[in-house]
C-alpha positions as semicolon CSV with decimal commas, in nm:
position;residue;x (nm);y (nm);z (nm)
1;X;-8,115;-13,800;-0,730
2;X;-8,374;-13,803;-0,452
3;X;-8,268;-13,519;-0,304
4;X;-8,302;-13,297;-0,603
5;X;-8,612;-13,480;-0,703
6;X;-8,761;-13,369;-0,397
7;X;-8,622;-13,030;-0,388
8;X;-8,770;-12,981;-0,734
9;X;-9,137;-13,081;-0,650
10;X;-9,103;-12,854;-0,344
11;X;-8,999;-12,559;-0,629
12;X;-9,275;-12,719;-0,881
13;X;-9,549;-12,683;-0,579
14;X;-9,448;-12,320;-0,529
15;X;-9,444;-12,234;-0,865
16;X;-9,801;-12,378;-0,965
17;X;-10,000;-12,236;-0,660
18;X;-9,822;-11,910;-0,577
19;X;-10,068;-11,717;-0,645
20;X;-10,338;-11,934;-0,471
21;X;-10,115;-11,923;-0,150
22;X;-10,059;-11,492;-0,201
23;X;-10,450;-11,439;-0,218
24;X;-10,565;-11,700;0,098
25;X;-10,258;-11,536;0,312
26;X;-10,385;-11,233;0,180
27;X;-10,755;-11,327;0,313
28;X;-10,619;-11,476;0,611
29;X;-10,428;-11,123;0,699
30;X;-10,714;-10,871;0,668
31;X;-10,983;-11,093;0,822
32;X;-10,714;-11,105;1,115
33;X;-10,655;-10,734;1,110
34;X;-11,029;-10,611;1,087
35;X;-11,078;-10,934;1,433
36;X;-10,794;-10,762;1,618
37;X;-10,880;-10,411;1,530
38;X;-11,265;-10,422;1,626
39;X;-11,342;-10,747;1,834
40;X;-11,012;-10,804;2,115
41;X;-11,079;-10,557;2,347
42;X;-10,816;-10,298;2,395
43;X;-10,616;-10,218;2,699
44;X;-10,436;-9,976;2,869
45;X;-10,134;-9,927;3,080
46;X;-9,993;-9,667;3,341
47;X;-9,655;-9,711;3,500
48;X;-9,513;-9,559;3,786
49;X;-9,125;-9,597;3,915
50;X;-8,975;-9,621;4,288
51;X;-8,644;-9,583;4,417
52;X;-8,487;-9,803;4,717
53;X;-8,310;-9,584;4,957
54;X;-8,023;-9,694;5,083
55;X;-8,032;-9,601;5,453
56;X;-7,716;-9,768;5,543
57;X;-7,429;-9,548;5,677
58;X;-7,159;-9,760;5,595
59;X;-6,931;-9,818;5,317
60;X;-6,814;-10,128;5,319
61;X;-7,101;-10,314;5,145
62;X;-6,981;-10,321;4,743
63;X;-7,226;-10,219;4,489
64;X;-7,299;-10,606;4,326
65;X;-7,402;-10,675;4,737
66;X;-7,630;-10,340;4,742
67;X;-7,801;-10,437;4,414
68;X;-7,848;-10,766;4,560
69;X;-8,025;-10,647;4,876
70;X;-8,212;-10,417;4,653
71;X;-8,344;-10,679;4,468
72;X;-8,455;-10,884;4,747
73;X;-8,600;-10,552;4,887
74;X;-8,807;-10,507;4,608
75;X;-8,949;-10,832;4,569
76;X;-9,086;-10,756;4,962
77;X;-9,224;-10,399;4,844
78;X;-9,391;-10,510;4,592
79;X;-9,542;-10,835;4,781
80;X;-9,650;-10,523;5,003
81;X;-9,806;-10,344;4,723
82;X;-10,027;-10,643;4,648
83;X;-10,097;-10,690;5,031
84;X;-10,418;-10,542;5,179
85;X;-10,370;-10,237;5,283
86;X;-10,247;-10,120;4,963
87;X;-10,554;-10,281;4,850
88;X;-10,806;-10,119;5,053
89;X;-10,636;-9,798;5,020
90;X;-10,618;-9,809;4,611
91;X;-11,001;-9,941;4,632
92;X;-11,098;-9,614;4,851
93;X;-10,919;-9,348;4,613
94;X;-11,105;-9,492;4,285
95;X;-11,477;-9,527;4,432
96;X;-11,405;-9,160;4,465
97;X;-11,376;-9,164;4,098
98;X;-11,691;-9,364;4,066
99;X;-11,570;-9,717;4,063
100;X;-11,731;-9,866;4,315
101;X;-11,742;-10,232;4,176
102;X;-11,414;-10,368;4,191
103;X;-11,229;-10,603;4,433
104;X;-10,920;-10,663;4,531
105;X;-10,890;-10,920;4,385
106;X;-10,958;-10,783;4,077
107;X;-10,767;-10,486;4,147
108;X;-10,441;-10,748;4,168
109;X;-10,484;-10,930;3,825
110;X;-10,462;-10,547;3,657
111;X;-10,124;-10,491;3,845
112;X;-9,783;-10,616;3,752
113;X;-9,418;-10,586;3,883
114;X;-9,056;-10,577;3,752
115;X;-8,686;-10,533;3,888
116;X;-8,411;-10,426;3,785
117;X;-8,061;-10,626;3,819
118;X;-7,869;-10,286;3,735
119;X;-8,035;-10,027;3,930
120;X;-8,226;-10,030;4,268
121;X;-8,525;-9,944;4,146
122;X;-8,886;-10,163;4,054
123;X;-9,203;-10,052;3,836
124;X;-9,531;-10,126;3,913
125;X;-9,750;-10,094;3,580
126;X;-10,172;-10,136;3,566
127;X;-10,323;-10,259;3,265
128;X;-10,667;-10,234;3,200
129;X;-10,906;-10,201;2,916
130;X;-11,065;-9,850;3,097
131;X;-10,757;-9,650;3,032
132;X;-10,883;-9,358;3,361
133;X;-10,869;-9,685;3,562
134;X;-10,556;-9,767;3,507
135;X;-10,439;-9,399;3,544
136;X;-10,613;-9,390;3,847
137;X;-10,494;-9,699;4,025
138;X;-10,155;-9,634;3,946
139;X;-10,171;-9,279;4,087
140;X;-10,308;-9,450;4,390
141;X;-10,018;-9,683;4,427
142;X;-9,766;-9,439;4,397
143;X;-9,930;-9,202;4,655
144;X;-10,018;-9,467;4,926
145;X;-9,658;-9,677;4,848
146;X;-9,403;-9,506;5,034
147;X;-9,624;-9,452;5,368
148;X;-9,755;-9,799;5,360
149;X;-9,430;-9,984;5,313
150;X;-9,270;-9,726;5,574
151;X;-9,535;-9,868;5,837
152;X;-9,486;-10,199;5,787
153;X;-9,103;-10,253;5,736
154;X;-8,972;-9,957;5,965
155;X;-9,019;-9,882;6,357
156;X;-9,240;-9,589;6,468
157;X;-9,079;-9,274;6,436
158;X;-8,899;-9,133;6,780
159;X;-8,688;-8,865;6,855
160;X;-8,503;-9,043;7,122
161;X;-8,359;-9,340;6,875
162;X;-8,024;-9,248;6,736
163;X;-7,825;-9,379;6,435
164;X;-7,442;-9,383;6,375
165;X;-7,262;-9,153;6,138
166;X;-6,954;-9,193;5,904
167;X;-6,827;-8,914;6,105
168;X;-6,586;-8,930;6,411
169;X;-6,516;-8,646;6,623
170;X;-6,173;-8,528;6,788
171;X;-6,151;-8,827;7,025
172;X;-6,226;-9,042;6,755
173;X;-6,543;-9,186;6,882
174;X;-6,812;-9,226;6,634
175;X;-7,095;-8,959;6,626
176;X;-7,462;-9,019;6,666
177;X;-7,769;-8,831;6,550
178;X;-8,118;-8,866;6,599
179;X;-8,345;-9,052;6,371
180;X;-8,532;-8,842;6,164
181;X;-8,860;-8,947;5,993
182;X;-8,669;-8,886;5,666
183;X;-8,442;-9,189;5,729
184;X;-8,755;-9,403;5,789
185;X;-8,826;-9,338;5,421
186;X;-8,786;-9,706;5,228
187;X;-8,904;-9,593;4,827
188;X;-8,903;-9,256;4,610
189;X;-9,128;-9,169;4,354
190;X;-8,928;-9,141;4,040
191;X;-9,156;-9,133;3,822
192;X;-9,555;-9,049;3,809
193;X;-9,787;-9,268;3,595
194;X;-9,910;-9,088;3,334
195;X;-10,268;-9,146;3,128
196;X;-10,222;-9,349;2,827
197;X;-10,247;-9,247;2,477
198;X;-10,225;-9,577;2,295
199;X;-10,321;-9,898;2,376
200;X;-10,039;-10,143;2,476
201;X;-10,284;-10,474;2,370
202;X;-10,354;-10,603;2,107
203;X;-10,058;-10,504;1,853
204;X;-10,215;-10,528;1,519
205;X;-9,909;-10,527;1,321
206;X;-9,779;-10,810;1,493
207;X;-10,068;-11,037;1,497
208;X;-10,122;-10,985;1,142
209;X;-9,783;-11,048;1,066
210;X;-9,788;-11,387;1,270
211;X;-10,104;-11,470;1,067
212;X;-9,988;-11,438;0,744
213;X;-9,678;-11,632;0,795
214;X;-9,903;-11,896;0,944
215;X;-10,126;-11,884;0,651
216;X;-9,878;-11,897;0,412
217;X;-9,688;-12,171;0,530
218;X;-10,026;-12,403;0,598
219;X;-10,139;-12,308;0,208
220;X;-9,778;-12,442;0,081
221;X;-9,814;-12,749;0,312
222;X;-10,219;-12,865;0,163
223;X;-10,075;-12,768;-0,195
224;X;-9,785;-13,002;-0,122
225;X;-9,941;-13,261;0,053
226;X;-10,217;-13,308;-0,214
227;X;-9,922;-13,296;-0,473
228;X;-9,728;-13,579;-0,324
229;X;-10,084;-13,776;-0,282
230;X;-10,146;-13,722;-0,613
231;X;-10,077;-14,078;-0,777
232;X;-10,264;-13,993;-1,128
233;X;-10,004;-13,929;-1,395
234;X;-10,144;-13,714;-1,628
235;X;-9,823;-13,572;-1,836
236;X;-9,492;-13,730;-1,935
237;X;-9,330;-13,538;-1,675
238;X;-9,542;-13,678;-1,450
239;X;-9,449;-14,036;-1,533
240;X;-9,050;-13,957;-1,509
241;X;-9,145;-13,772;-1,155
242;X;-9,254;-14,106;-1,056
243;X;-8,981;-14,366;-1,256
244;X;-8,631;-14,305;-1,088
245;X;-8,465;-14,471;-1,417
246;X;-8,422;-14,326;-1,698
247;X;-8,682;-14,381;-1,993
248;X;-8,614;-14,518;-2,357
249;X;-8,874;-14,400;-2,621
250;X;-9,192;-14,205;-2,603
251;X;-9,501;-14,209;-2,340
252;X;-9,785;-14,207;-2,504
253;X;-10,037;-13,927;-2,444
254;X;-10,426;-13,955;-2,551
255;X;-10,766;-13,706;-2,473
256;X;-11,080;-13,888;-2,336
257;X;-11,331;-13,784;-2,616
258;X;-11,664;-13,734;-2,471
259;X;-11,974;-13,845;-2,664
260;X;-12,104;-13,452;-2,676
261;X;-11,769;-13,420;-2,863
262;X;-11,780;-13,665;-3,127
263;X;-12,120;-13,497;-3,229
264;X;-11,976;-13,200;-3,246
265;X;-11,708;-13,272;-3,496
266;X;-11,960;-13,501;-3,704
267;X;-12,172;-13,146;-3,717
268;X;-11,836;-12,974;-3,826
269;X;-11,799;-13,233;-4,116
């Protein structure tokens, strides 16, 4: 009986204030639209993609170990992306541009990193609310990348250094080349940021959407709660709501008659 006492008010509730819960989720919904839409600034991203060469010559390593070391590669480039150099060099290419107030410190909270456990590749993507400036920066990372992590993870390049082939020759002694500066490579460009149409932040649809469940579910919670605190019976449904026996005979019902009333139907007479 309780159960489906209390399912029934919870039915009752929705029932008597739907339409008072529709129009403030309705309110709710556009006033957080129009906030999103023309307050929260918006921003901007630019993405760019690199490649981890493999520069082994051997075979032997399986591909779950060469994702692995890509990963952990990755993780290093991109700790060198966010390193200094990188810095100073992104921070020289956009004063060229005109943007000569930024730090690079400020340079790192617009720039972001990601891996990938099925590929041996990373993104770097810049988000900003000056869509050129994130265009720009990215272009500037994926320029200044490859030579930058090539100078700090790899030797100087020299003719005289030699690396071992899969190849053998007649004697079966394995064959050396020279080290080209091609092998010194560490990352590929694979793909080039490109300037952003649409903004990436703040997604109206969403945020609206979140809203109006929100504002829905808090108006069916106040019309519930002041239900359930309501202790005044004022109909004989009201009184069996509140009896959990059953009732023999009739509740009476009366009006409160107001004095204005009573003068009213004397005039009437």
């Amino acid at each position: 009986m309780s159960k489906e006492l209390n399912f029934l008010i919870l039915l009752k509730v929705l029932k008597a204030a739907w339409w008072k819960i529709l129009v403030f989720t309705v309110a709710i919904a556009i006033a957080v639209s129009l906030f999103v839409e023309f307050v929260i600034p918006k921003k901007y991203a630019s993405k760019t993609e690199f490649y981890i060469l493999n520069t082994s010559t051997t075979s032997e390593y399986t591909t779950t170990a060469l994702l692995s070391a890509a990963e952990y590669l990755a993780n290093d480039y991109i700790e060198i992306i966010n390193g200094d150099k990188m810095m100073e060099a992104v921070l020289a290419d956009i004063a060229e541009k005109g943007y000569v107030t930024y730090s690079p410190n400020s340079i790192r909270s617009m720039i972001s990193a990601s891996t990938s456990a099925d590929s041996s590749t990373f993104n770097i993507t810049v988000t900003s609310t000056d869509k050129d400036l994130a265009f720009y920066i990215c272009d500037s990372i994926k320029d200044n990348a490859p030579d930058i992590i090539k100078g700090i993870t790899r030797p100087s390049y020299s003719s005289s250094v030699y690396r071992k082939t899969n190849q053998k020759d007649e004697n079966g002694n394995d064959i050396y080349v020279p080290v080209s500066e091609e092998d010194l490579e560490c990352v590929k460009v694979i793909r080039a940021p490109e300037l952003s149409k649409s903004h990436v932040y703040p997604n109206v649809f969403t945020m609206t959407l979140v809203s109006a469940v929100f504002a829905a579910c808090a108006a069916y919670v106040f019309f519930l709660i002041r239900k359930l605190a309501d202790t005044v019976i004022h109909s004989e449904d009201g009184a069996k709501e509140l009896i959990d026996e059953t009732i023999i005979g009739d509740i009476p019902n009366w009006t409160v008659h107001t004095s204005d009333d009573d003068n009213a139907s004397e005039e009437q007479k």
